[in-house]
C-alpha positions in Angstrom: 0.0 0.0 0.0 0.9 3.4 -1.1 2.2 5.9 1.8 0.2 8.8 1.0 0.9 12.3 3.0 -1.6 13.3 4.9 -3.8 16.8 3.7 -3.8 19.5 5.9 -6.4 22.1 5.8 -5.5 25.5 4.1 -5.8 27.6 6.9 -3.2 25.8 8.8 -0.5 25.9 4.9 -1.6 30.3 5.6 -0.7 30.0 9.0 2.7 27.9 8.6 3.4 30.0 5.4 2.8 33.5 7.4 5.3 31.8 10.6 7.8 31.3 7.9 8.2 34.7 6.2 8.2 35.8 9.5 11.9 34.5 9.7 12.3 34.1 13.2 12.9 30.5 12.9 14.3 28.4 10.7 12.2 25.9 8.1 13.3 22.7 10.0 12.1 24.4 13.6 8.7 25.6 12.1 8.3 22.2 10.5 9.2 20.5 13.3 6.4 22.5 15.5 3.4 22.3 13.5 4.0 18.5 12.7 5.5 18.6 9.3 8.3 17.3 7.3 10.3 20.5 6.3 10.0 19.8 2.2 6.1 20.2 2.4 6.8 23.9 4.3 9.8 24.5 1.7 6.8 23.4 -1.0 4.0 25.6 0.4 6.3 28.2 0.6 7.4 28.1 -2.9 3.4 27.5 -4.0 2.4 30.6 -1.8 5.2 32.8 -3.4 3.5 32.0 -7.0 0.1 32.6 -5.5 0.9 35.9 -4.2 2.9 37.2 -7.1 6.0 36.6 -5.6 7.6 35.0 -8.2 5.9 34.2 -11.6 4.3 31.2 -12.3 0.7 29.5 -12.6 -1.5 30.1 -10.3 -4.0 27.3 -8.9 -7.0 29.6 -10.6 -4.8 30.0 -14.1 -4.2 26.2 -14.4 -7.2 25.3 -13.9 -8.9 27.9 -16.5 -6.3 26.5 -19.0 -7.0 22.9 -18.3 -11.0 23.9 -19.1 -10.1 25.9 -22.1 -7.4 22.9 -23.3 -10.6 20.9 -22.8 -13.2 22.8 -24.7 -10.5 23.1 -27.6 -10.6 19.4 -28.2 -14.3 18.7 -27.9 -14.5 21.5 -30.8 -11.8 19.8 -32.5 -13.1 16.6 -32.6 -16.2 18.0 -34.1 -14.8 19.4 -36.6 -13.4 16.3 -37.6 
């Protein structure tokens, strides 16, 4: 059986996320106090950055609006066809 990480709720990634930039502690301290492994903060960390403009990237609204319009483009390619 697959080891799957457990989810934690998004209040608690804004919470771990806000402690972070904070940068009163380091990652493998915060981690270690709110029960995660340190790669999932360095993750949500790097995911947050994106979602606030940080750094550039896709956000989770802008991939899923391409997804639906990569969708809709094949459906009207296939009739077409």
């Amino acid at each position: 059986m697959l080891n799957m990480p457990k989810a934690f709720p998004e209040e608690l990634r804004r919470d771990v996320v806000a402690v972070a930039r904070k940068g009163d502690s380091t990652i493998v301290q915060i981690a270690k106090d709110f029960g995660i492994s340190p790669a999932a903060l360095h993750r949500w960390l790097k995911i947050a950055d994106v979602q606030d403009g940080v750094v550039p990237g896709i956000t989770k609204e802008e991939s899923t609006e391409l997804r639906e319009a990569k969708k809709r483009i094949a459906s009207w390619n296939r009739r077409r066809r």
